[in-house]
N, C-alpha and C positions, 0 to 999 in steps of 0.2 A: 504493500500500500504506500501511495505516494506522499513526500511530508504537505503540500496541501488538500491530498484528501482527509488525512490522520488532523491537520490543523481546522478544517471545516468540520469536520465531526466532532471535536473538542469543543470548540466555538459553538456549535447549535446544540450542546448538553450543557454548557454555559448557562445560553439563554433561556432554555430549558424550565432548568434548575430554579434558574432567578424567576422567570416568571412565573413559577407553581408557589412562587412564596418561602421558599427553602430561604434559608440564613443565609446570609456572603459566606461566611466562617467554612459552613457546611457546603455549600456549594463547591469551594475549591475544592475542600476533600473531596466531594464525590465525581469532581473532574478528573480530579488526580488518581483517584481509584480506577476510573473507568479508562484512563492513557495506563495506567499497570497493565491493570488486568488484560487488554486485547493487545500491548503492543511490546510488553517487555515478556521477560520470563523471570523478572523479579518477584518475589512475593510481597503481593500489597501490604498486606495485614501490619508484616511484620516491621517493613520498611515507615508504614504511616506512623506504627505506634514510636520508634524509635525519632524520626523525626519532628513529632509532634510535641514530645517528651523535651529535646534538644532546644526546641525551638523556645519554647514554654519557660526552660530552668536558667535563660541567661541572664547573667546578673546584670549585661547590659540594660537590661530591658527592667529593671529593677527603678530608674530613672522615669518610668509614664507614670505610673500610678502614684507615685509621691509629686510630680508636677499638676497631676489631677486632682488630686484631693488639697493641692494649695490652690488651685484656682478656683474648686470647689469653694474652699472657705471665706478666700474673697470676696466670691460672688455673693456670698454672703450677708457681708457687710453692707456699710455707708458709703462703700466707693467709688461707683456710680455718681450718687448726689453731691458729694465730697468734690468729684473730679469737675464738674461744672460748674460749679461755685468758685474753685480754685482757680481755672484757665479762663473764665468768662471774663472778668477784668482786666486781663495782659492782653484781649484779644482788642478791644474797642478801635486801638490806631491802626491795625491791617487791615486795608480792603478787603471786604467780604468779612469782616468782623467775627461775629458767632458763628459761622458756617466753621469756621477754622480747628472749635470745640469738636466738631465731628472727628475729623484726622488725626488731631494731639488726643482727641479723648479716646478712641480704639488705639492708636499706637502704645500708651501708657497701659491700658488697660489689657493688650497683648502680651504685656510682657509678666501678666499674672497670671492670664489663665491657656495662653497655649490652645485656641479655638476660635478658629472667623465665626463660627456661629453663635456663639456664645457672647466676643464678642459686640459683634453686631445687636442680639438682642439687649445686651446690660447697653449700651452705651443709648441704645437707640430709645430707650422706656424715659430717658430722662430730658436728650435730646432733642426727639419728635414733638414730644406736647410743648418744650419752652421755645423753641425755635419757631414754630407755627404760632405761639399766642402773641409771640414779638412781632412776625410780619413777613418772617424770613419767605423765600419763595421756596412753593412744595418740591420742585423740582428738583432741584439743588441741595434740597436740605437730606431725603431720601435717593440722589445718585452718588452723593458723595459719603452718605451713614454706609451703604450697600459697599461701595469699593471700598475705603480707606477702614472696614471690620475685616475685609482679608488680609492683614497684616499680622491679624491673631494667627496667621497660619508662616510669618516670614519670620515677624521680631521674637525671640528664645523668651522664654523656651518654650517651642513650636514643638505640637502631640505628633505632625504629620512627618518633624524632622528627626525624631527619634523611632517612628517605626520606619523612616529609610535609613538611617544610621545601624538601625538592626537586621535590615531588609540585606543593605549592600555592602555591611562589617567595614561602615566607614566611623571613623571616632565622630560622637554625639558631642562633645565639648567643642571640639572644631569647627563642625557644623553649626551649633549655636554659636559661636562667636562671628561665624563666614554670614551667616545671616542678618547681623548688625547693620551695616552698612548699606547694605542692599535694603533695609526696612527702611531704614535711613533716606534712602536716597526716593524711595515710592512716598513715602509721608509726604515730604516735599516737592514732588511734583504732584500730587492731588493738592498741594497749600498751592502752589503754583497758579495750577488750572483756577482754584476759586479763586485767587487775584486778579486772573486774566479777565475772568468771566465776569466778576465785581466791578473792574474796569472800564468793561464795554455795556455794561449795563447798571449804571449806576443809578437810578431811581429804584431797582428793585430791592436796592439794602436798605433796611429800618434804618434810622436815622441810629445813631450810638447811643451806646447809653451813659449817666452820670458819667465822670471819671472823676476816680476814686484818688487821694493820694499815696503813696506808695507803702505807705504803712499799713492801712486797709487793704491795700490787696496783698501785702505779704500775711497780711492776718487771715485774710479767706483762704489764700493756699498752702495755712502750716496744718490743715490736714492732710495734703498730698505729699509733706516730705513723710511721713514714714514708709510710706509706699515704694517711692523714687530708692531711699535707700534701702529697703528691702529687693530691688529690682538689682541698683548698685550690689550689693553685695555678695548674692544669687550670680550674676553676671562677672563679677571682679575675681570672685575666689574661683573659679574656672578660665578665667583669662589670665590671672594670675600664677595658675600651675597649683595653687595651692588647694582645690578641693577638684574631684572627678564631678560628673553631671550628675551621678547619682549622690554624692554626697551634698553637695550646693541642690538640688531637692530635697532632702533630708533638713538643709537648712535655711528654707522655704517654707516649710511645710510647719516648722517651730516658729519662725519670723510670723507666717501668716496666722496661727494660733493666738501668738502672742498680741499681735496687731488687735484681731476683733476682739481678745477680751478688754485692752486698753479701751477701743471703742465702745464697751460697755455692747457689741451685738453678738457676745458671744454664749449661747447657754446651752443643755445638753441638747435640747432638741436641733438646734443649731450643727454641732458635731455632729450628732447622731446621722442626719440629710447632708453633710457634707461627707460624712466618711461613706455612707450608702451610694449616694450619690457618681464619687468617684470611683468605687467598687466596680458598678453596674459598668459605666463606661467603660476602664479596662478590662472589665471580661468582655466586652463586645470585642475591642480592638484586639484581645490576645485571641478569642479563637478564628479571627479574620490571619491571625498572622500566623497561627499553628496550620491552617489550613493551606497559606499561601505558600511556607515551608513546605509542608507536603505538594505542593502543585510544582512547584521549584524542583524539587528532585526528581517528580515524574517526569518533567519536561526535559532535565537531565538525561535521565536513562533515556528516554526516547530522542533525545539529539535534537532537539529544535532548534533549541536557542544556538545551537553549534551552524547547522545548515542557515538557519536567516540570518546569523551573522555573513557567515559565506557569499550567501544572496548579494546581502546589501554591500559588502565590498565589492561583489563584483559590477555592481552598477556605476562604480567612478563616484560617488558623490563626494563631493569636499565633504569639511566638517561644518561648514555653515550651513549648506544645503541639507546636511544630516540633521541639524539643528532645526532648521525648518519645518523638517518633517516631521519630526517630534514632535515640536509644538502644536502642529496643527495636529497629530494624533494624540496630544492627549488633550486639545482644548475636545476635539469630536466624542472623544471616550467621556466628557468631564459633562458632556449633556446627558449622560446618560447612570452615570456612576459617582459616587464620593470620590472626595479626594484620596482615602486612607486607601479604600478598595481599589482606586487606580492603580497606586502605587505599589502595592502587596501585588496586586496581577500581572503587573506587567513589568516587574524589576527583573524576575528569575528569566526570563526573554530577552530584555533587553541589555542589561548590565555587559554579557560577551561582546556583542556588539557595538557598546557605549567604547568600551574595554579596548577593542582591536582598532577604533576610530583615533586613541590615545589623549580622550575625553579625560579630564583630570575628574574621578569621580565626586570629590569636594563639592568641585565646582558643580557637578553637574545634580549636586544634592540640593542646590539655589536655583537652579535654572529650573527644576523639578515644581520647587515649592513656588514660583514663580507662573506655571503654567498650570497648578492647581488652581492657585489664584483666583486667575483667569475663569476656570471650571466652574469656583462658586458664584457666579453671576452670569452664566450664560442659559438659558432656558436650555430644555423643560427642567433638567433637575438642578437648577441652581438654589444651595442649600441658603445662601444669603438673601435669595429673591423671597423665598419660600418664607424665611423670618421675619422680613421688611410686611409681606402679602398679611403674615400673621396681626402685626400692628397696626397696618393700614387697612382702610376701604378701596385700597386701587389693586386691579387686575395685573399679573404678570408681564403681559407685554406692554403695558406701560412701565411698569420697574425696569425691566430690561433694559425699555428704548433709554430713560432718564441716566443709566448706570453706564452707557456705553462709553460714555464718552473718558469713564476710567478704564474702560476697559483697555482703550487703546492709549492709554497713559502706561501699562502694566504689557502692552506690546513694546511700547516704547522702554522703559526700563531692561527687559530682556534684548533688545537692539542694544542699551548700554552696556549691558553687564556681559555681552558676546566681545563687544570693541576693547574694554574696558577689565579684563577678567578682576585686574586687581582689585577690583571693587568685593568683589568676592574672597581673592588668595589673602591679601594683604595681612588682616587681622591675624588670621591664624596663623601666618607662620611668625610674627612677632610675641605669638606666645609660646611664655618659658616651659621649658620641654621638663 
């Protein structure tokens, strides 16, 4: 049997699977089962339970669920309402004023809980109703909450960068730091865009509000320094050499403790939904990634990933061109799939390929979460349209069309960070080893 007849058979027990309502988790397994069983003479059984096992017991992987359950407990808290209070009055002299709250407020807010969707809803509950009862325009105010919450998926510590960090045995602390700058650099060009746009349309901004003297706004934003330096220090002792990802979780997860009971929002019930809470989520994402191990290996034995390497060299394509393609297969895969699921299915395929291209996979771990991005605001299953659709009374293809225009802001940063890789290498190789 030919490898695109064995790859079209795999593919329509895929979709199969997904459309009977089977789990992602469970579905890879039973893709994987069903490439053993007809096409190797390995034994499934024994091969699944050992690398499911494998997969499951790494201490890398000891780093999600302690970033989880501190973003849980954040989300917890006052810091939401805290962070708009805080940024509202440094904003008044930039064009585009409050709009600006949107991007600084999901950027800071990414760097607690490691989730655009998440997110996108905390930033956007507090955002939406202040922003609309000031005058702000609808438009703007939801295309830019939609793009500048997938940043929860760039700025560390990023859930999606540590299941490729485990995906592709590339160091999660490196990754989180290569991430930096590259969030960096999207923040500011969605500040960018609303200047441009406040520019050319300037009757549509509320007129300012008070300005306050500097004391009063340092007073509204000394509930966001414990935060900042919670982010600082999470961030530092890993760029610093002096704690692994999974220990700067660890001391994340005490900072954020400590945090909500200072804030007085902290009590059993409280813990109790946060520790549940992030429980729930990494068992989703562990048996998506126990499953995608096992699919990894069948695809192994069956030589795929070897032959479509092969393929695609022998087509000549530069690495830009290779790049291209990429992208635009996974923004196609990202209408249709999660980010997490993208990347769990399609690492164990492509990585040889990535690999024989002499793709630095680093890098290629930001160009990833980059064209996830992307994925969460492209219809039908864009997961940020979906949360925005939750808050709002407007229909999806208006979110879409309103959110486009970051979309291609998030094209444009992957043009930078192709010209530009250092934007990516930079950070991490300045840290101490």
């Amino acid at each position: 049997m030919g490898d695109l007849a064995v790859t079209a058979l795999l593919i329509v027990a895929l979709f199969a699977l997904l459309g009977s309502g089977v789990w992602i988790g469970l579905t890879l397994s039973g893709v994987a089962w069903i490439g053993m069983q007809l096409f190797t003479n390995r034994p499934a059984g024994d091969a699944m339970a050992v690398t499911i096992w494998g997969s499951a017991s790494s201490w890398t992987l000891t780093a999600l669920p302690l970033f989880l359950w501190m973003g849980e407990i954040l989300f917890r808290t006052r810091l939401s309402e805290d962070m708009f209070r805080g940024l509202a009055p440094w904003m008044n002299r930039l064009p585009g004023r409050l709009l600006h709250t949107n991007v600084l407020g999901c950027a800071i807010f990414a760097a607690v809980s490691g989730s655009s969707a998440a997110t996108c809803a905390t930033i956007g509950k507090m955002t939406l109703p202040e922003l609309g009862r000031r005058g702000y325009p609808e438009n703007m105010v939801i295309g830019t909450l939609a793009g500048s919450g997938t940043l929860g998926l760039l700025i560390p510590p990023s859930i999606i960068m540590i299941v490729y960090g485990v995906t592709a045995e590339v160091s999660i602390a490196q990754l989180f730091i290569a991430g930096v700058l590259p969030g960096i650099l999207l923040a500011l060009l969605f500040m960018g865009y609303i200047i441009v746009w406040s520019l050319l349309n300037p009757a549509r901004i509320p007129p300012p509000d008070r300005e306050l003297p500097l004391l009063e706004k340092l007073r509204a934003s000394r509930s966001l320094i414990p935060v900042v330096l919670l982010i600082a220090a999470v961030l530092g002792s890993i760029y610093a050499g002096v704690a692994t990802a999974t220990e700067a979780a660890a001391l994340g997860v005490v900072g954020a403790l400590v945090l909500s009971a200072v804030q007085g929002s902290m009590s059993w019930k409280t813990f109790r939904e946060s520790l549940f809470g992030a429980t729930r989520l990494y068992c989703m994402i562990a048996l998506i990634l126990s499953g995608a191990a096992f699919l990894t290996l069948a695809m192994g034995y069956i030589g795929l990933p070897r032959h479509l390497a092969e393929w695609i060299s022998s087509l000549g394509l530069t690495k830009f061109w290779l790049i291209v393609a990429l992208a635009a297969f996974y923004i196609l895969l990202g209408c249709f799939l999660d980010g997490i699921s993208m990347v769990v299915l399609t690492m164990g395929v492509l990585l040889p390929t990535v690999q024989k291209a002499g793709i630095d996979l680093l890098w290629f771990g930001i160009f990833i979460v980059l064209v996830v991005e992307m994925a969460q605001i492209t219809p039908p299953v864009g997961f940020n349209l979906f949360v925005i659709q939750g808050m709002t009374r407007h229909q999806l293809p208006w979110i879409a069309k309103v959110t486009f225009p970051t979309f291609v802001l998030m094209v444009v940063a992957v043009l930078l960070v192709y010209l530009f890789p250092e934007i990516v290498t930079w950070l991490p190789s300045q840290m101490r080893r």
